[in-house]
C-alpha positions as CSV (number, residue, x, y, z in Angstrom):
1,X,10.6,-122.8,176.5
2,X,12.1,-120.4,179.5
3,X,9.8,-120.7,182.7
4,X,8.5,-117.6,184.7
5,X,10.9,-115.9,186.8
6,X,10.7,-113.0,189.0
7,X,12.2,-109.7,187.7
8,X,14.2,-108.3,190.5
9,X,14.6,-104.8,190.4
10,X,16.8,-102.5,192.0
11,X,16.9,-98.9,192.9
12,X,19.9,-98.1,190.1
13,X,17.4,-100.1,187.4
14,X,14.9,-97.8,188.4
15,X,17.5,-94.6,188.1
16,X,18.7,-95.7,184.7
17,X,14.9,-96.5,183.2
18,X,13.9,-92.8,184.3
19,X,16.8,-91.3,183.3
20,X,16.6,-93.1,179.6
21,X,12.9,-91.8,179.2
22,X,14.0,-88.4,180.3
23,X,16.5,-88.3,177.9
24,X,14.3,-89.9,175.4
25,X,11.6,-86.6,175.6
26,X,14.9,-84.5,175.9
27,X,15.9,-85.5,172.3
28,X,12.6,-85.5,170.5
29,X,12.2,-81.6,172.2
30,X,15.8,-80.9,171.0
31,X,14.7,-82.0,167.4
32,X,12.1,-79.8,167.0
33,X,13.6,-77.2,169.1
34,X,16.7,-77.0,166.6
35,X,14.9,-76.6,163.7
36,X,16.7,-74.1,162.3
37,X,19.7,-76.8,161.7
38,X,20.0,-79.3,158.9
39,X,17.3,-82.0,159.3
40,X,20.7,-84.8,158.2
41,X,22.0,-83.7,161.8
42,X,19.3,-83.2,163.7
43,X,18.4,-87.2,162.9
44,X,21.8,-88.3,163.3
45,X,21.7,-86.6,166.9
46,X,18.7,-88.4,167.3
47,X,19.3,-91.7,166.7
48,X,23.0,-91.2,168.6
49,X,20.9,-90.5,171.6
50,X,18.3,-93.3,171.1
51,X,21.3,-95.6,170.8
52,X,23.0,-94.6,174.0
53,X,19.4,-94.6,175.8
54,X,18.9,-98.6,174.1
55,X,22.3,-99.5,176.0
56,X,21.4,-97.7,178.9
57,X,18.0,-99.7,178.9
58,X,20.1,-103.2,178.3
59,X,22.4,-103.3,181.2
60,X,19.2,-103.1,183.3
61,X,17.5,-106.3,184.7
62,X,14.1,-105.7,182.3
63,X,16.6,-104.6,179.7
64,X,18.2,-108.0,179.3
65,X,14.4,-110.2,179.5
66,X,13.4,-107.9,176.9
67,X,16.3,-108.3,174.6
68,X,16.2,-112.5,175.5
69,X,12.4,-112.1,174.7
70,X,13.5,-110.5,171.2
71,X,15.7,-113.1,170.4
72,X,13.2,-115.8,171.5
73,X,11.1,-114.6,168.9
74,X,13.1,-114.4,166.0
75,X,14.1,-117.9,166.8
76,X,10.3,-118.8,166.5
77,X,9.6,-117.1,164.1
78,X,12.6,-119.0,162.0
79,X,10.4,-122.3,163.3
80,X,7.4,-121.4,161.6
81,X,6.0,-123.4,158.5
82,X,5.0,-120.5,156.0
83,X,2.1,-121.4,153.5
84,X,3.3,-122.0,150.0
85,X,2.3,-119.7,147.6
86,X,-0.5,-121.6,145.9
87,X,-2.2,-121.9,149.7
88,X,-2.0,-118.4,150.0
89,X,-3.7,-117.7,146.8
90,X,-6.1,-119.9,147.4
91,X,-7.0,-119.1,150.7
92,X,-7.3,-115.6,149.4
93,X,-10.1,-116.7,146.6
94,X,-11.5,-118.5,149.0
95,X,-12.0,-115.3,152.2
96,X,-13.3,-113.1,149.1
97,X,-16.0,-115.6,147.5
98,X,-17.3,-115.9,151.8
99,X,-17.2,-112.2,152.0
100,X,-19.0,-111.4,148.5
101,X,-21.2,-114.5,149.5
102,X,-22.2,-113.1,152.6
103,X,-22.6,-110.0,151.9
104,X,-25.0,-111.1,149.0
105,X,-27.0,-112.9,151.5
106,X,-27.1,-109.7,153.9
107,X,-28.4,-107.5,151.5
108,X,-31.2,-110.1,150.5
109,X,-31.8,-110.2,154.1
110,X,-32.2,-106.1,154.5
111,X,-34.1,-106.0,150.6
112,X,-36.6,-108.0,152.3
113,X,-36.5,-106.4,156.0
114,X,-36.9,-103.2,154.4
115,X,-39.8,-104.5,151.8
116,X,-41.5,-105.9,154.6
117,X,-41.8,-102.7,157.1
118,X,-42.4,-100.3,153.8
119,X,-46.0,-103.1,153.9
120,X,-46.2,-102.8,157.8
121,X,-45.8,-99.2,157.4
122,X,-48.3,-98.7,154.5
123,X,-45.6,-96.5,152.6
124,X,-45.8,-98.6,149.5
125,X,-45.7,-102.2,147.8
């Protein structure tokens, strides 16, 4: 488990996280913009500029905790126990009979709410 730091960050962080999102809305406005040229190239321009703007982003402080905090999470996700099949499927019957169960109960309920205030009413019964 990694304790809390504090993120320190500098003016050229700053300068590189603007500049990234700048060039970010640059690309997606040059993609529509050249429409006229094959979509193939326009999404290969695309994702050559995302990739630049992703190691742009990493040699920033936040860039590095946020690429720690992705591999963090893929190495819990590896630790989790995953239900087996059969406790899947079961717990599957199990949420549908409480839903269809419930909801039978719930429109007793309103049958009964709504026989009750057609009496009150004098509309019938």
């Amino acid at each position: 488990m990694s304790t809390q730091t504090q993120l320190e960050i500098t003016p050229l962080d700053i300068v590189k996280q603007v500049a990234s999102g700048l060039s970010l809305i640059f690309a997606i406005v040059a993609f529509y913009y050249f429409s006229e040229i094959a979509f193939l190239y326009r999404v290969i321009g695309l994702l050559l500029v995302v990739s630049v703007i992703l190691i742009v982003i990493y040699t920033t402080n936040y860039g590095k905790k946020l690429f720690g905090f992705f591999i963090e999470s893929k190495q819990e996700v590896r630790r989790v126990v995953w239900p087996t099949r059969d406790e899947t499927t079961r717990t599957t019957l199990l949420v549908f009979a409480m839903v269809f169960s419930v909801g039978i109960v719930l429109w007793l309920l309103d049958m009964f709410l709504f026989w009750g205030v057609r009496i009150l009413t004098g509309q019938g019964g």
